[in-house]
C-alpha positions, 0 to 999 in steps of 0.5 A: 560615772555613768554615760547617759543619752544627751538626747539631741532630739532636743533641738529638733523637737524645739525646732518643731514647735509653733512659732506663736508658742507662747507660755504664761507666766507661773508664780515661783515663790510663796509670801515668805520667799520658798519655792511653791509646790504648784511651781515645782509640779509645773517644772516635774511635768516639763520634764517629764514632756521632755518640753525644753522651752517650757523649762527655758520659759520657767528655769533658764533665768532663775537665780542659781540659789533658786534653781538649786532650790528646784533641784532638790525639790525635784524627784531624784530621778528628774534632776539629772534629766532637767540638766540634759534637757536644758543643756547650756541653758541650765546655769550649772552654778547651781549646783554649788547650793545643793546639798553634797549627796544630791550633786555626787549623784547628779554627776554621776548620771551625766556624761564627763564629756556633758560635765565639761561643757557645763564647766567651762562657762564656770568661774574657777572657785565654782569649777573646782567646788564642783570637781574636787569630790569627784573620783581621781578618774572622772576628774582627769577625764572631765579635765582632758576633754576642756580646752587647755588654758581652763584645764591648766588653771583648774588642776592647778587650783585642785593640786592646793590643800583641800581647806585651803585659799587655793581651793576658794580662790578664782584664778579670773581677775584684771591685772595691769602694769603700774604705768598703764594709765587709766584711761587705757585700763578702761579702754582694754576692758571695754574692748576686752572678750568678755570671756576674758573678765571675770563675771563681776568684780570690784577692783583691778589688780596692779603686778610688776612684770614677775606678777608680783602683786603691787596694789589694787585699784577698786573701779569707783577709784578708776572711773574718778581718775583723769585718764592720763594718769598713772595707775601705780601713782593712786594705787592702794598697796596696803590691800590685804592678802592671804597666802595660796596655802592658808587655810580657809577658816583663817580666811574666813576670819580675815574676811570677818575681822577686817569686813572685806569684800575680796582678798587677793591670794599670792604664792610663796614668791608673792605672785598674784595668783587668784582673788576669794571673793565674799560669797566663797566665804559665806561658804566657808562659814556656813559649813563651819557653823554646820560642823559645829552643830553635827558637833553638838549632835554627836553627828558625824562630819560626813553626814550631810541632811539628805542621808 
């Protein structure tokens, strides 16, 4: 992976600006919801101005489906740069829909130690769809420049199968005892560091001290509850789950046959390890309904649309 300029000029020529600076607002999408030519143009010659709050102003909110769609449309040679100019402020999910070649190279022009701030403010199934294609020596180099508890919990993710539950799964969720109340689950993450929950969920997961799983509480369940009562008296303990080592067209057929939402994922000894979550397996199931048409088309697997 190759070691670009992360261009710190950036902040001084932001700080340079006018204070009345002020951008008008541009239409992004076309009746039938693409992305418009004149939107795209508008975010090519931001780039090309290096002008980070123009970009900020036109791609800092967008929807990460939306802003891959940007990437793609974007000349080849502007991608990894709106990345760099838009630093943290670029929501690296988006690179999840992208298609496969397009990332590989965008990751190979950013700097493993860009890569790794980028990471970090991802959830774990996202992270690990980013990282697990990469070379064994970019991954460990982007790995060892995070903090220690993200980098524990991503290798342990890219250790498991690939295909596998332990790959789709994130390792963020809420775990409590059955003898906590609910008032004090609710009270724990109100007062909690938001970097500590996970970006949304549905449901709190109940473990015994080993971590094996017990139950699960949805939130509407918790929110109705009185809160002195116990968590593990209106748990629900026939909540669903898959294995760390299933594979994920199983899980993909899980979710489908039982119209499921999330699923917890347990080791060998039934510890809670991580939850998969409806939109990891859309993923799954695009991919699979890909392979089948390359299939049909006599094309081989590894190629993808861009090639």
């Amino acid at each position: 992976m190759s070691h670009v300029d992360e261009r710190p000029e950036n902040e001084a020529r932001r700080d340079a600006l006018p204070a009345d600076v002020t951008y008008v607002a541009v239409p992004m999408h076309d009746e039938d919801g693409n992305l418009l030519d004149s939107f795209v143009a508008i975010v090519e010659t931001a780039v090309n101005d290096r002008d980070a709050d123009r970009l900020r102003e036109l791609a800092g909110d967008i929807h990460e489906s939306d802003l891959g769609a940007l990437i793609e449309a974007l000349p080849s040679e502007l991608r990894a740069e709106l990345i760099s100019i838009m630093g943290r402020d670029f929501d690296f999910t988006a690179l999840t829909e992208v298609d496969d070649n397009i990332r590989e190279d965008i990751l190979e022009e950013l700097p493993n130690s860009a890569v790794a701030l980028y990471v970090q403010d991802l959830e774990s199934d996202d992270a690990v769809a980013l990282l697990e294609d990469l070379d064994k020596e970019d991954q460990d180099e982007i790995l060892d420049a995070m903090p220690a508890i993200d980098r524990a919990a991503l290798q342990r993710s890219l250790d498991f199968p690939d295909n596998s539950a332990g790959r789709l799964m994130q390792t963020t969720l809420v775990t409590v005892p059955p003898f906590w109340t609910a008032g004090q689950a609710i009270d724990t993450m109100r007062d909690a560091d938001e970097e500590t929950l996970p970006d949304e969920f549905y449901e709190i997961f109940i473990v015994d001290p080993a971590h094996r799983l017990l139950g699960n509480v949805f939130l509407d369940a918790l929110m109705r509850a009185r809160p002195d009562r116990k968590l593990g008296d209106f748990m629900r303990t026939d909540r669903r789950r898959v294995s760390v080592t299933d594979d994920a067209e199983e899980v993909a057929e899980l979710f489908e046959r039982y119209n499921l939402v999330s699923a917890p994922v347990v080791d060998e000894a039934d510890r809670l390890v991580g939850v998969i979550t409806i939109d990891d397996v859309v993923d799954v199931i695009r991919a699979e309904a890909d392979q089948e048409i390359k299939n049909l088309g006599g094309v081989s697997a590894s190629e993808t649309l861009s090639d």
